[in-house]
C-alpha positions in Angstrom: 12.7 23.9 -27.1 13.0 23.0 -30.7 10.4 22.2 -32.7 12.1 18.2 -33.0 12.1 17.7 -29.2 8.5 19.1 -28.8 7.1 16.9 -31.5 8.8 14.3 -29.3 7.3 14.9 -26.5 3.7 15.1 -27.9 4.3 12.2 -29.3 5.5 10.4 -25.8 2.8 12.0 -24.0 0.0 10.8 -26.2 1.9 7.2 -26.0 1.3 7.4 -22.6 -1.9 8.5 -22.6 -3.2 5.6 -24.5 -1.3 3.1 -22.1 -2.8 5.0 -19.3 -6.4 4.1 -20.4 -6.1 1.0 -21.4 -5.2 -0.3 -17.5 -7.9 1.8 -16.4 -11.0 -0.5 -15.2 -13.8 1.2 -16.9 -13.5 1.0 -20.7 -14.6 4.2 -22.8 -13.4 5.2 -26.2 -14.1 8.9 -25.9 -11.7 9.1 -22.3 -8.7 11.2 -22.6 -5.8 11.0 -20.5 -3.7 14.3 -19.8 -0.7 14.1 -17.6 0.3 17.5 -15.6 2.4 17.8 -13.1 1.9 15.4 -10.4 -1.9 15.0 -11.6 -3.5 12.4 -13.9 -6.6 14.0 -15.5 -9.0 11.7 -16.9 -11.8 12.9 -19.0 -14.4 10.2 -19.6 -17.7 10.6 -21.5 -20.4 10.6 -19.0 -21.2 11.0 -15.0 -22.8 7.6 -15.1 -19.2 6.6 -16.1 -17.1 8.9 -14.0 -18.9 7.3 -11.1 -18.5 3.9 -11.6 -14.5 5.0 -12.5 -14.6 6.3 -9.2 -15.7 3.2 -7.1 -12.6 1.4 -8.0 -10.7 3.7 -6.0 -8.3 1.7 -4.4 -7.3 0.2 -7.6 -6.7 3.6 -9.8 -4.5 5.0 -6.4 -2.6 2.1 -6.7 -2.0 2.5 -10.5 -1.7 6.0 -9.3 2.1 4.6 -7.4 2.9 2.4 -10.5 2.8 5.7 -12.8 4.5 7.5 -10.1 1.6 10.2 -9.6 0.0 11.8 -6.6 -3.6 12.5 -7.4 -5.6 11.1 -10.0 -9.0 13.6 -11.0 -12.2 12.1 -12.6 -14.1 14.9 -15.4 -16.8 14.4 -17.7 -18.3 15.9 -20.4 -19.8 19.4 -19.0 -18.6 18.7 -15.9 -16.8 21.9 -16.3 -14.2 22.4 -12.6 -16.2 19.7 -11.1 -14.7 16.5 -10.8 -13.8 13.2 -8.3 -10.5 13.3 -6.6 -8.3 10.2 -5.6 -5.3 11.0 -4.2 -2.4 8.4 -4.2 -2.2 7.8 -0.4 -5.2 5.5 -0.7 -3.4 2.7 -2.3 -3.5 -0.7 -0.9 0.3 -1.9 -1.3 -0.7 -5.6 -2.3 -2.9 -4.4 -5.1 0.2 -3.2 -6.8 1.7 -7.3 -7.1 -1.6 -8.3 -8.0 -1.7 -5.2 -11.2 2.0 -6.2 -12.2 1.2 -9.8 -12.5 -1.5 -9.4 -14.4 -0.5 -6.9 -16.4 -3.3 -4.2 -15.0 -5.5 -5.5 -17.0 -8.4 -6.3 -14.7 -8.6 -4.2 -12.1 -10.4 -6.0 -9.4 -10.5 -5.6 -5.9 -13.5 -3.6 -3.4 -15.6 -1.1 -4.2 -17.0 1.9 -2.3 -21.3 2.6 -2.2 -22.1 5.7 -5.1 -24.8 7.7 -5.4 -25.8 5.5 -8.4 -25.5 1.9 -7.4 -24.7 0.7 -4.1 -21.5 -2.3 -4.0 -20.4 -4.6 -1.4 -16.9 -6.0 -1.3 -16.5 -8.2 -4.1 -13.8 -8.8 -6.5 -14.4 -7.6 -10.3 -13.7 -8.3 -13.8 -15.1 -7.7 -16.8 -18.4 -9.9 -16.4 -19.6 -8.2 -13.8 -18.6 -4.7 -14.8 -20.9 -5.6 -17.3 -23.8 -6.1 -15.1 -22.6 -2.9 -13.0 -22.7 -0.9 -16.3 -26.4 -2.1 -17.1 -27.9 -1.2 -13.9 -26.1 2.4 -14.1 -27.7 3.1 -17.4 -30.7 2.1 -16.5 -31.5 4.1 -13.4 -35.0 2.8 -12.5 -34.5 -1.1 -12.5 -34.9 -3.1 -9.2 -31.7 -5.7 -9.5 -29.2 -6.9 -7.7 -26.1 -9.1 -7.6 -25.7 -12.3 -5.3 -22.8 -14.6 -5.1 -23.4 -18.7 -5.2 -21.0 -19.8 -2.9 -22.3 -17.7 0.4 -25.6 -16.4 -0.8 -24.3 -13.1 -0.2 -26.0 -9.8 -1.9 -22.7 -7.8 -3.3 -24.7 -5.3 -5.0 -28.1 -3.5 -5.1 -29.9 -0.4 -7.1 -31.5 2.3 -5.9 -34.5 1.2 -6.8 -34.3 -2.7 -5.1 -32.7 -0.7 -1.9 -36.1 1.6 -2.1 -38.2 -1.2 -1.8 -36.2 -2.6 1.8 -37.7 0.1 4.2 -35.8 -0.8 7.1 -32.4 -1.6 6.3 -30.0 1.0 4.5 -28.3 0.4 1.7 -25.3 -0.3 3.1 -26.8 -3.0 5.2 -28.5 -4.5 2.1 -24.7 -5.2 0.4 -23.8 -7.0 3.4 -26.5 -9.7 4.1 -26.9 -13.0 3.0 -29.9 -14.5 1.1 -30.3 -17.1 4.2 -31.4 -14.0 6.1 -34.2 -13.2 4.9 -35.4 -15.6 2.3 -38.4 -18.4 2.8 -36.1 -21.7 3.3 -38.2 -23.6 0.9 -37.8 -21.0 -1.8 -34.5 -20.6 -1.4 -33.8 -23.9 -2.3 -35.9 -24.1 -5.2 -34.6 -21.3 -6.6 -30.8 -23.5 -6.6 -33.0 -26.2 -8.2 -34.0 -24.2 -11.2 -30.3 -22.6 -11.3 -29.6 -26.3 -11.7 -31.6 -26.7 -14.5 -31.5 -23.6 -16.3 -29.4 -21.0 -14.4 -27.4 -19.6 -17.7 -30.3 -19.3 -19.8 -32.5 -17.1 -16.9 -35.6 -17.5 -15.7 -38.5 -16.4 -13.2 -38.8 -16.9 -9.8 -41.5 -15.9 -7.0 -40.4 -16.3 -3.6 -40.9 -14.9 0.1 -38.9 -12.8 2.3 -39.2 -11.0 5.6 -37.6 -7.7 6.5 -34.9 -6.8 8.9 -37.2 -6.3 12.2 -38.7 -9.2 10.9 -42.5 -7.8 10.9 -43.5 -7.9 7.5 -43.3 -10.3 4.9 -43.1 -9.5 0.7 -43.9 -11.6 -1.9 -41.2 -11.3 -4.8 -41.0 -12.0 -8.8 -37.7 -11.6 -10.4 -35.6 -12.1 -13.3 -32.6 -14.3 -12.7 -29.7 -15.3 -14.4 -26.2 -17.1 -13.4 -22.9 -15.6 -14.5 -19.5 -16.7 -14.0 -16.4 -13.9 -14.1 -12.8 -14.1 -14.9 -12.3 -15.9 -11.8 -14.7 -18.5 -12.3 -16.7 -17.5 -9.5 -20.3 -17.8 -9.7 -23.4 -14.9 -9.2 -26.9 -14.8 -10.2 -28.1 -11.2 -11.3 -31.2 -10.4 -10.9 -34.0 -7.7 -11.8 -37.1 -7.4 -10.0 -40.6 -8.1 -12.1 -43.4 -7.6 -9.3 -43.7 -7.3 -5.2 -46.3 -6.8 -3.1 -47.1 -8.0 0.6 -48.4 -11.1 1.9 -49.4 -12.2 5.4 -46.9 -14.1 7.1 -46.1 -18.2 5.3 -46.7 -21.0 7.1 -44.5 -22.7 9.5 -40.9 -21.9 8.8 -39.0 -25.2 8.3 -35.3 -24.9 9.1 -33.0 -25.8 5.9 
């Protein structure tokens, strides 16, 4: 090969490479992209980061078919061989209309639980990838993610899930607020998010577990945020808990 042709084709390849990153969902400026083979290999700068990469599975094995590639492997820095796998075959087939129309920009669509935060199905863009990023770099917070329209917890950290004794993680991304919250302070809390949702604010309120035999008393941080969907969530960050004898008479909503 002549020197012309391989300057070419360093030049092509690193083209590539930056086109590559750019539709990828998390953004990092140190990620490389190298093309060999059949194999994307995408170096990205930290574990925290490689992991929250990885939860969009679906989405990168469905940019995976758009690329025409068969595997798609996750490194970090010092990861040395280790590394996440997606192979092609998990592509959803209508995730591919919904990249091409939108130019792959934001990659939305459901998310599997990590070893670092724990995700319920939810569709994401960039607000709440903010939010995700947050909780993953700050490993010991007690938050959460809820969405308006069904009161339904999308997302929980380690922490918050530590502090549910009976119900697994898993179970915790797939309830709804009605569940388990005191009626009445339910509904003030979506009085106060009338008042002064986007500028956050503190809440105490009461909620029982999943066997329904003990009750907690809980302080958090809330705030509302609306994504590139305009669909509404309150975050929230847990400030104190401890546990209470049982409320009064329960008063149906």
């Amino acid at each position: 090969m002549s020197q012309l042709l391989r300057d070419a084709k360093v030049i092509v390849e690193s083209r590539a490479s930056e086109l590559f990153k750019k539709e990828l969902p998390v953004c990092d400026q140190d990620c490389q992209v190298y093309f060999q083979e059949d194999v994307v290999n995408v170096w990205i700068s930290s574990k925290e980061k490689a992991v929250i990469l990885r939860s969009f599975y679906q989405n990168l094995a469905s940019l995976l078919e758009l690329w025409d590639y068969n595997e798609l492997k996750i490194f970090w820095y010092k990861s040395g061989c280790q590394h996440f796998s997606i192979p092609r075959s998990l592509a959803e087939k209508d995730l591919i209309s919904i990249s091409q129309k939108d130019n792959v920009k934001n990659m939305n669509k459901p998310l599997i639980a990590t070893p670092s935060i724990w995700i319920g199905t939810c569709q994401l863009s960039r607000p709440l990838v903010d939010v995700i990023s947050r909780f993953i770099e700050t490993p010991n917070i007690k938050g959460g993610l809820v969405r308006l329209r069904d009161e339904r917890q999308l997302l929980v950290t380690p922490a918050m899930a530590a502090t549910v004794w009976d119900a697994t993680p898993e179970e915790i991304v797939q309830r709804k607020m009605t569940d388990f919250w005191y009626p009445e302070d339910l509904y003030d809390l979506h009085q106060k998010i009338k008042q002064q949702g986007s500028t956050g604010f503190e809440h105490t309120w009461r909620g029982i577990n999943k066997s329904k035999t003990h009750w907690t008393r809980f302080t958090h941080h809330f705030r509302v945020i609306v994504d590139d969907c305009g669909t509404a969530y309150r975050a929230f960050t847990n400030l104190d808990l401890e546990a209470i004898d049982p409320p009064g008479l329960v008063r149906a909503c």
